[in-house]
PyMOL Python script that loads the backbone (N, CA, C, O; Angstrom):
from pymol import cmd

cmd.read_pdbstr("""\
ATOM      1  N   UNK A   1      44.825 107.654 104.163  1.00  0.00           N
ATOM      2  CA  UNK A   1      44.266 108.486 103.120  1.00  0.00           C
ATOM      3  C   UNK A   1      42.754 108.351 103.132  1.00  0.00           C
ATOM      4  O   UNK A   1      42.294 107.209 103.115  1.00  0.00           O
ATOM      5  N   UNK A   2      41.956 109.359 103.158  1.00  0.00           N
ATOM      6  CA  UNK A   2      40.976 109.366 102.400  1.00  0.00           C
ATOM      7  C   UNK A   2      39.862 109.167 101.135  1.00  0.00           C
ATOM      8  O   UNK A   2      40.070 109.608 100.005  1.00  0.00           O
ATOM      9  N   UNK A   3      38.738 108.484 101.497  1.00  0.00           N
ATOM     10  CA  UNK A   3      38.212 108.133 100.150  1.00  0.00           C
ATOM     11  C   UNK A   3      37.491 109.346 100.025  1.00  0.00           C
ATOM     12  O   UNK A   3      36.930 110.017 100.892  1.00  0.00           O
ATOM     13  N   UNK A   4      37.603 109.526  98.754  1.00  0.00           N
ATOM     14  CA  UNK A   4      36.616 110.804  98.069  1.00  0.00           C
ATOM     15  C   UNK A   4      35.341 110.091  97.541  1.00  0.00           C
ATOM     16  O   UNK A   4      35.643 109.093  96.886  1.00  0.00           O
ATOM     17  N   UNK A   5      34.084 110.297  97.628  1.00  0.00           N
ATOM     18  CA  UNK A   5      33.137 109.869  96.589  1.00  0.00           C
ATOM     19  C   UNK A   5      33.357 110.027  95.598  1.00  0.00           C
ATOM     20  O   UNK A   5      34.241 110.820  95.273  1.00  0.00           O
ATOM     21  N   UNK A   6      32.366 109.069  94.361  1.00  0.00           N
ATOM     22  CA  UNK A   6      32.523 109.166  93.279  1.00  0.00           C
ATOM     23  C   UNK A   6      31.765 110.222  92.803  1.00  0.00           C
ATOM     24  O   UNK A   6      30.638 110.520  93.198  1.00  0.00           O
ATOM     25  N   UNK A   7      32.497 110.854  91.828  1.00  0.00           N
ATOM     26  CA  UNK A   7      32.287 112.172  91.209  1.00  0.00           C
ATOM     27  C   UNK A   7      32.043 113.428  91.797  1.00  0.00           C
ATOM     28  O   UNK A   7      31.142 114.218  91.515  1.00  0.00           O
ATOM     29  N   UNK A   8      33.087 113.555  92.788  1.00  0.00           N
ATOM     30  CA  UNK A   8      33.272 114.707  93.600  1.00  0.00           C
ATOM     31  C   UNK A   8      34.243 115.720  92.584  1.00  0.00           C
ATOM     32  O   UNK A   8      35.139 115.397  91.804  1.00  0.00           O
ATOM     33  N   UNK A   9      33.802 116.793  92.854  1.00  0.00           N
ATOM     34  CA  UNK A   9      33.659 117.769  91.723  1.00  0.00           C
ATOM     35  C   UNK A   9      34.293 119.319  92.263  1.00  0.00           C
ATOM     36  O   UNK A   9      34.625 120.243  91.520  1.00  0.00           O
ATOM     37  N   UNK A  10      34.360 119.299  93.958  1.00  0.00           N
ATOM     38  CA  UNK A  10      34.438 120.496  94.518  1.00  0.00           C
ATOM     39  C   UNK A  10      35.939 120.195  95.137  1.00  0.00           C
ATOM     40  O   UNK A  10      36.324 119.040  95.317  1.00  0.00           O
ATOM     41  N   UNK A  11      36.969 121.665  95.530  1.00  0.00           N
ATOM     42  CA  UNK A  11      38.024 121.136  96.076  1.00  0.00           C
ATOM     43  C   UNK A  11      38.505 122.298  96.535  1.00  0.00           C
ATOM     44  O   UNK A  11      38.426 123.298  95.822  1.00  0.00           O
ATOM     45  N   UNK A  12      39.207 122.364  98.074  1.00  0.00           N
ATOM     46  CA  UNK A  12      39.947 123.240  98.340  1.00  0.00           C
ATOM     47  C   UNK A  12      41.674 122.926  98.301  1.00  0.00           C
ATOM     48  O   UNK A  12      42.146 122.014  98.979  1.00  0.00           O
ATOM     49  N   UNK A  13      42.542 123.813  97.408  1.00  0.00           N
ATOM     50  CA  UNK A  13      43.963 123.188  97.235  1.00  0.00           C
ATOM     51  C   UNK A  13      44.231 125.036  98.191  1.00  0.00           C
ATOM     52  O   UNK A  13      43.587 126.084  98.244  1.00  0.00           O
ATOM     53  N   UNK A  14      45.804 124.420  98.892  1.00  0.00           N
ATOM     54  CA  UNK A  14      46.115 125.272  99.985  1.00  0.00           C
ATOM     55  C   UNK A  14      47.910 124.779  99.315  1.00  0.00           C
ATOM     56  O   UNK A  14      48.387 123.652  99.445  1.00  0.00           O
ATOM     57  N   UNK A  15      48.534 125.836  98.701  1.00  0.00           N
ATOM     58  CA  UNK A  15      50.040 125.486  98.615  1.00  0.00           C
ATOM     59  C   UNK A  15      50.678 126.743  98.768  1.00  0.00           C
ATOM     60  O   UNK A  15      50.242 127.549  99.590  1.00  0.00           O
ATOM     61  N   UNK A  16      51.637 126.986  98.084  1.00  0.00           N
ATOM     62  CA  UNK A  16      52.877 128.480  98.131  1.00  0.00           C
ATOM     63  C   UNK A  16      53.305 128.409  96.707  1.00  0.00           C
ATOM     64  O   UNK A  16      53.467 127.406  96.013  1.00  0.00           O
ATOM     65  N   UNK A  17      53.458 129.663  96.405  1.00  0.00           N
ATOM     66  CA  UNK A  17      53.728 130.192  94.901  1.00  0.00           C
ATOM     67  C   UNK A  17      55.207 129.895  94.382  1.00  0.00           C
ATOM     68  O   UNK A  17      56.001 129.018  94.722  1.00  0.00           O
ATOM     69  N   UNK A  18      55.261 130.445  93.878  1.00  0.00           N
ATOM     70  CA  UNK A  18      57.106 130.458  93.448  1.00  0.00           C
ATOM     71  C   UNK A  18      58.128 131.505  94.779  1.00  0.00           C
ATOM     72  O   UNK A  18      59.356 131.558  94.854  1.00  0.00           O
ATOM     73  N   UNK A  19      57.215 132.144  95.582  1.00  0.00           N
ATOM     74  CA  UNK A  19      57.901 133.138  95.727  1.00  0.00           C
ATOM     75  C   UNK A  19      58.325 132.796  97.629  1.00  0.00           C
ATOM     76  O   UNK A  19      59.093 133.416  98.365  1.00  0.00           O
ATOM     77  N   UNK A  20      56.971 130.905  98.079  1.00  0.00           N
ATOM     78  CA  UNK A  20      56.787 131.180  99.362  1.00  0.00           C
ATOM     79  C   UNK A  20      55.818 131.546 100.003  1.00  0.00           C
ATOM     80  O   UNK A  20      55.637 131.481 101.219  1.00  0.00           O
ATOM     81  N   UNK A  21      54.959 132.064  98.959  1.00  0.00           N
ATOM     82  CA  UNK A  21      53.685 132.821  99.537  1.00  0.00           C
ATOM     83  C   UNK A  21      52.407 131.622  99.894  1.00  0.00           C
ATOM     84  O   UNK A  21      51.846 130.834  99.133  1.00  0.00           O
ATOM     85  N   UNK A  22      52.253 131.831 101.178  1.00  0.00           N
ATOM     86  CA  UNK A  22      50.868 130.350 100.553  1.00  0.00           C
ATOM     87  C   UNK A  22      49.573 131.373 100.040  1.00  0.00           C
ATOM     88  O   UNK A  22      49.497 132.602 100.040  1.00  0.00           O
ATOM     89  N   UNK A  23      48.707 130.443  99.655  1.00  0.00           N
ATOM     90  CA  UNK A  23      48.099 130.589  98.684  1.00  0.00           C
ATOM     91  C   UNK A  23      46.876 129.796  98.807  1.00  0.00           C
ATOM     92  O   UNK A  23      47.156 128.622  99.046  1.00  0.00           O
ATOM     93  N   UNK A  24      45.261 130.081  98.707  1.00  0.00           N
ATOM     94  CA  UNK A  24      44.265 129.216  99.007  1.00  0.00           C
ATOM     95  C   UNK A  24      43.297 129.558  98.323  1.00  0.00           C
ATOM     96  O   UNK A  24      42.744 130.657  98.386  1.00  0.00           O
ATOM     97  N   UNK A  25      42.832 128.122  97.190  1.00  0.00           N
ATOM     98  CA  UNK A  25      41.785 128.678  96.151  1.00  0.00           C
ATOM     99  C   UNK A  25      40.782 127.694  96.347  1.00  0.00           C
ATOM    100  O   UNK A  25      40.954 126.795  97.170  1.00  0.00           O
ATOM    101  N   UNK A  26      39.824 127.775  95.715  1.00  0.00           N
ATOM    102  CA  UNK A  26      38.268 127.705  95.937  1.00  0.00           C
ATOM    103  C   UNK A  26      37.910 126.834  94.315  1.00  0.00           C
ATOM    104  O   UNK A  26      37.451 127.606  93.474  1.00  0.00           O
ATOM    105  N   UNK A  27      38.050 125.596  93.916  1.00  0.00           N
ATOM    106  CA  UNK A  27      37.519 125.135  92.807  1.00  0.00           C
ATOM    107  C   UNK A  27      36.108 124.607  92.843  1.00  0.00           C
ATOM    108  O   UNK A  27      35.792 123.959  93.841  1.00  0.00           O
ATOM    109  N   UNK A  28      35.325 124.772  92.007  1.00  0.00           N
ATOM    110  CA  UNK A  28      34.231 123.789  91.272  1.00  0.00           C
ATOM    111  C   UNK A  28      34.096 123.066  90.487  1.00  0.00           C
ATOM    112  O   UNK A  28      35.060 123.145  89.725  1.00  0.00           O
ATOM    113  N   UNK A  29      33.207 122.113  90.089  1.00  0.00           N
ATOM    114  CA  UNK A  29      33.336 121.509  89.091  1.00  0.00           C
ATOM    115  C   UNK A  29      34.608 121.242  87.779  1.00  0.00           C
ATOM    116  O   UNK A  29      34.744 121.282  86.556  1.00  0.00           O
ATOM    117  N   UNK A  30      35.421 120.934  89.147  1.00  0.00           N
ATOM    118  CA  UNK A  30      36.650 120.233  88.393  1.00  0.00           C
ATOM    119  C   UNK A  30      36.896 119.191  88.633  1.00  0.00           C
ATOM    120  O   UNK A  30      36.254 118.624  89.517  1.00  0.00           O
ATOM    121  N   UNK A  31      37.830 118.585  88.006  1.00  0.00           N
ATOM    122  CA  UNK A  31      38.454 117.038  88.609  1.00  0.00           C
ATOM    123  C   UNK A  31      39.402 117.393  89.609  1.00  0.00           C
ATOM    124  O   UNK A  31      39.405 118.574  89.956  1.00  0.00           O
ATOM    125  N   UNK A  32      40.274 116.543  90.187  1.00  0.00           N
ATOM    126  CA  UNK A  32      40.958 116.667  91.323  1.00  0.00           C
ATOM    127  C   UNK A  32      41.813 117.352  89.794  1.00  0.00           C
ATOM    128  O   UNK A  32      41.498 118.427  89.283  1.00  0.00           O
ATOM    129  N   UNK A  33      42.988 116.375  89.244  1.00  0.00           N
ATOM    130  CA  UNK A  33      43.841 116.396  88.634  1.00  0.00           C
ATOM    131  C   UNK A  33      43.368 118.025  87.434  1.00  0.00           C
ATOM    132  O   UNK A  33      44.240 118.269  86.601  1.00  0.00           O
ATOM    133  N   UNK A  34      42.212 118.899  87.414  1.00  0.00           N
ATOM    134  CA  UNK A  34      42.203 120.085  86.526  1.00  0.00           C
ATOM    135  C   UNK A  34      42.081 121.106  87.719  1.00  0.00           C
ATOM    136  O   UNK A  34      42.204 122.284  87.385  1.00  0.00           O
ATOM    137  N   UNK A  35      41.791 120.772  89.475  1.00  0.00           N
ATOM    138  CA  UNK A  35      41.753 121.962  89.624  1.00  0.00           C
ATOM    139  C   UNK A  35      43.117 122.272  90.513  1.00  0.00           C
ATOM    140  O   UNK A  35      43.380 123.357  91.032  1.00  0.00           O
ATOM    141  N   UNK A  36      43.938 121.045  90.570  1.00  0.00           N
ATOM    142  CA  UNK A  36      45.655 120.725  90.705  1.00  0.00           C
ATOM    143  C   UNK A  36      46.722 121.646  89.626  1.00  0.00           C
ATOM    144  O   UNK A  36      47.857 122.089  89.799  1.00  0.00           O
ATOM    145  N   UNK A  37      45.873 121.688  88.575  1.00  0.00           N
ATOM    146  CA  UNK A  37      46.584 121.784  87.254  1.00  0.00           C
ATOM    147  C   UNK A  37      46.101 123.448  87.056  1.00  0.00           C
ATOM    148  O   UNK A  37      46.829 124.254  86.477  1.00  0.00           O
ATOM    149  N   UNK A  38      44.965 123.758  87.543  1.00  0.00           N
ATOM    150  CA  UNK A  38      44.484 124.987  87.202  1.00  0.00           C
ATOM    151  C   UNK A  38      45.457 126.132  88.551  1.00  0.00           C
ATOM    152  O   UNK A  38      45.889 127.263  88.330  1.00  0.00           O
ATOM    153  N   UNK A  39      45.558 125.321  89.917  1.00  0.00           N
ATOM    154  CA  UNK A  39      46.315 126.215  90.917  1.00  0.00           C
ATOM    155  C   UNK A  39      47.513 126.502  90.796  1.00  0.00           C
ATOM    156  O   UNK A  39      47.907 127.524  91.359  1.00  0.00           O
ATOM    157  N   UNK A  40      48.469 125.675  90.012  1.00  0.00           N
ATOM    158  CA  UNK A  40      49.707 125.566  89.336  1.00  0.00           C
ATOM    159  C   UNK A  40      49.947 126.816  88.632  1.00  0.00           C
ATOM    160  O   UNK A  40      51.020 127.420  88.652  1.00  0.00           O
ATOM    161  N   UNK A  41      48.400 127.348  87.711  1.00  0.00           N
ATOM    162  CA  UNK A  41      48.599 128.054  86.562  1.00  0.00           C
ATOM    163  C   UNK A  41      47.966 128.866  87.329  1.00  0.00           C
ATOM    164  O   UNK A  41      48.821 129.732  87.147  1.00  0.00           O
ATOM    165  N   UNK A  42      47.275 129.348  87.990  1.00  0.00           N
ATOM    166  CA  UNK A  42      47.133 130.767  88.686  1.00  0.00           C
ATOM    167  C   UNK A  42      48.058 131.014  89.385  1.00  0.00           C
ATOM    168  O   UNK A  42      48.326 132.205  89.229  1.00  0.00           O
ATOM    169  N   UNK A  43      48.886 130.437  90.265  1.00  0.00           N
ATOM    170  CA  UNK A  43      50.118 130.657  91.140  1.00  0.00           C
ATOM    171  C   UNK A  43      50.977 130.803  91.075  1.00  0.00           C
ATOM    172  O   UNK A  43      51.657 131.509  91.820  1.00  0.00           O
ATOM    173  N   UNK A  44      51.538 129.804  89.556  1.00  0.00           N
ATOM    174  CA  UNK A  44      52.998 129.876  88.802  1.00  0.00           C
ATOM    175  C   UNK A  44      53.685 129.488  90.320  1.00  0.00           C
ATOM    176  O   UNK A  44      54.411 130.140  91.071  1.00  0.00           O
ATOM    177  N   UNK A  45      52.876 127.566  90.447  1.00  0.00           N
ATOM    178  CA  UNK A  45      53.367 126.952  91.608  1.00  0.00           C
ATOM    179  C   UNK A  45      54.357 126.056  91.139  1.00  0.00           C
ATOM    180  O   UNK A  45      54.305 124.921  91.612  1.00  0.00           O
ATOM    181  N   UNK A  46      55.335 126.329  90.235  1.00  0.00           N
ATOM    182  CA  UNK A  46      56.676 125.488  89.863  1.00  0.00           C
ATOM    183  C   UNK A  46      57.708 125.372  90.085  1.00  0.00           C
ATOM    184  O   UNK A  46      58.425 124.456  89.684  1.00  0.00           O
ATOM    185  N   UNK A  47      58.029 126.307  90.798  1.00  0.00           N
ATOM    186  CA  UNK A  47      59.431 126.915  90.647  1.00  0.00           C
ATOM    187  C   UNK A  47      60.063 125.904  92.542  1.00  0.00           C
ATOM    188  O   UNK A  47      59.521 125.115  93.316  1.00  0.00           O
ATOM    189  N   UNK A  48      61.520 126.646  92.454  1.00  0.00           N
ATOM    190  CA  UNK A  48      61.817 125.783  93.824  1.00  0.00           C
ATOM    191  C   UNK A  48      61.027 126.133  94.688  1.00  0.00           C
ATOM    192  O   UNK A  48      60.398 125.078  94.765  1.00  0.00           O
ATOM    193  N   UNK A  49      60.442 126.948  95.583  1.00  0.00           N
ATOM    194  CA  UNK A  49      59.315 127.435  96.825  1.00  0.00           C
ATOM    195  C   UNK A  49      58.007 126.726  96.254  1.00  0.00           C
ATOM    196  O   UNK A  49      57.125 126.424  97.058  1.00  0.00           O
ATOM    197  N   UNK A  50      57.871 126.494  95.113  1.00  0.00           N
ATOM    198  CA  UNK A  50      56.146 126.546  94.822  1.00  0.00           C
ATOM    199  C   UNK A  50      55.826 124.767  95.512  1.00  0.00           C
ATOM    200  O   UNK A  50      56.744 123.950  95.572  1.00  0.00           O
ATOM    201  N   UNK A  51      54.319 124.425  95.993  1.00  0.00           N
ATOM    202  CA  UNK A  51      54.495 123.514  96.530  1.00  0.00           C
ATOM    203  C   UNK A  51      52.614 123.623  96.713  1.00  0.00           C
ATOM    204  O   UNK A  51      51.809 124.537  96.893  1.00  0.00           O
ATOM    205  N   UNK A  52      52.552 122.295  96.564  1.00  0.00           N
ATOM    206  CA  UNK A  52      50.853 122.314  97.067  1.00  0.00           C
ATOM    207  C   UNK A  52      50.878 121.554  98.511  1.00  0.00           C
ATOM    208  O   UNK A  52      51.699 120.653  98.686  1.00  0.00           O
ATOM    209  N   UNK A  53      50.154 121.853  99.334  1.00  0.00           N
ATOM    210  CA  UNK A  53      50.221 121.273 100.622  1.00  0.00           C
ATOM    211  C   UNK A  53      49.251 120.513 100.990  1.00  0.00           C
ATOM    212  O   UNK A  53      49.445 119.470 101.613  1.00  0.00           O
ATOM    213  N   UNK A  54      48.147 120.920 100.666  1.00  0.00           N
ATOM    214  CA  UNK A  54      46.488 120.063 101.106  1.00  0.00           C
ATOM    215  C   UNK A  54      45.904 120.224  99.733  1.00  0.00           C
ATOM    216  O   UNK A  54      46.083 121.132  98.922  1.00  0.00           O
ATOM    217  N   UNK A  55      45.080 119.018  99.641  1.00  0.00           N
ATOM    218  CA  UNK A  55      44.177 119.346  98.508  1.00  0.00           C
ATOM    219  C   UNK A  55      42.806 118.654  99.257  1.00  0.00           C
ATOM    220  O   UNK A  55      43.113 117.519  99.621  1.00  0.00           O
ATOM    221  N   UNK A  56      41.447 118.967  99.587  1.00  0.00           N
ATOM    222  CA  UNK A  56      40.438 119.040 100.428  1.00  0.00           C
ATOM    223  C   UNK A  56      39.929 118.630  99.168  1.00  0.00           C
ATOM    224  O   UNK A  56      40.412 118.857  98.059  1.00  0.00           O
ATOM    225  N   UNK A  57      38.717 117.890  99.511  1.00  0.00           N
ATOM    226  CA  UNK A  57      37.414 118.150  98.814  1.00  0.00           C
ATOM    227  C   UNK A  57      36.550 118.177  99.949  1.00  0.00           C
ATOM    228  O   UNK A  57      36.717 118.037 101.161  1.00  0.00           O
ATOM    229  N   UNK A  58      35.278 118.466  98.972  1.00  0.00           N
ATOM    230  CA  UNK A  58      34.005 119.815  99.487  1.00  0.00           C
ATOM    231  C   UNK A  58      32.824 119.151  98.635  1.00  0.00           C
ATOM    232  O   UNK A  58      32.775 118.820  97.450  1.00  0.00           O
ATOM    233  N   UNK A  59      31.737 119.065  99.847  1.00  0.00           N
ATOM    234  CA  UNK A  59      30.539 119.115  99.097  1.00  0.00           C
ATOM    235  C   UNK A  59      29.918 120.762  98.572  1.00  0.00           C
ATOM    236  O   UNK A  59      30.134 121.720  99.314  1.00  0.00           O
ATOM    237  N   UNK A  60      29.277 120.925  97.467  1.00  0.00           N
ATOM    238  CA  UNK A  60      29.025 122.112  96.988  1.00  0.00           C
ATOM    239  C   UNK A  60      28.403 122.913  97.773  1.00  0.00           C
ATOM    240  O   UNK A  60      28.351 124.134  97.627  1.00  0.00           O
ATOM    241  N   UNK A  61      27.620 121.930  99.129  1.00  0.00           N
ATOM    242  CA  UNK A  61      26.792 122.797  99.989  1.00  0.00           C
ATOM    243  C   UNK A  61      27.784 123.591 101.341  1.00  0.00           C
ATOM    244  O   UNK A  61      27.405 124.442 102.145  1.00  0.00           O
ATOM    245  N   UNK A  62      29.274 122.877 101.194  1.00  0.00           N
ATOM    246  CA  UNK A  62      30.526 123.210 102.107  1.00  0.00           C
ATOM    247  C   UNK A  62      30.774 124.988 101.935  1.00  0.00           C
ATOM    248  O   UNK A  62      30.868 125.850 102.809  1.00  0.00           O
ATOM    249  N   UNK A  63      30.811 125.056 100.927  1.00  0.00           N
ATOM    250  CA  UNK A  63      30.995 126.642 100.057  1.00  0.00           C
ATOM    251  C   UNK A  63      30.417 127.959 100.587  1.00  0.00           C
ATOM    252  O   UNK A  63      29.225 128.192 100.787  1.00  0.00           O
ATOM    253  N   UNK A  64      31.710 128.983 100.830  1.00  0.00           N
ATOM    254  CA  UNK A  64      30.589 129.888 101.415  1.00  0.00           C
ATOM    255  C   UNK A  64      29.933 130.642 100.178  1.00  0.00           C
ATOM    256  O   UNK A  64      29.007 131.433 100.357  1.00  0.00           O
TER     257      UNK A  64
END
""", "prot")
cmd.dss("prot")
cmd.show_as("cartoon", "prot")
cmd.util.cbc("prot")
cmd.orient("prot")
C-alpha cells in the first residue's frame, strides 16, 4: 500500500454504478473518506454491481 501525504486533499476514485457501468470522477478538496462517500452518491454505487475499484490521489498540479 501506499503512503499518501499528510493532508492530501485531491483524488481520483474509478468504480461501476449499480448498473456495471464504470465510472471515473475527479475530486478536490476532500478527504479520502468524503470524496468515497460523495462517488457513492453521484453513482448510486450500492447496489450488487456497484463497486469502487481504485481510489488515486493527486497533487492539485496532477489536474487537467
Amino acid at each position: 500500500m501506499q503512503t499518501v501525504p499528510r493532508g492530501h486533499d485531491c483524488w481520483i476514485i474509478i468504480g461501476k454504478d449499480d448498473n456495471g457501468i464504470q465510472k471515473e470522477a475527479h475530486f478536490l478538496h476532500y478527504t479520502r473518506r468524503e470524496a468515497i462517500q460523495r462517488f457513492r452518491e453521484m453513482y448510486n454505487c450500492i447496489g450488487k454491481h456497484g463497486v469502487i475499484l481504485s481510489v488515486i490521489p493527486k497533487f492539485k498540479w496532477d489536474f487537467p
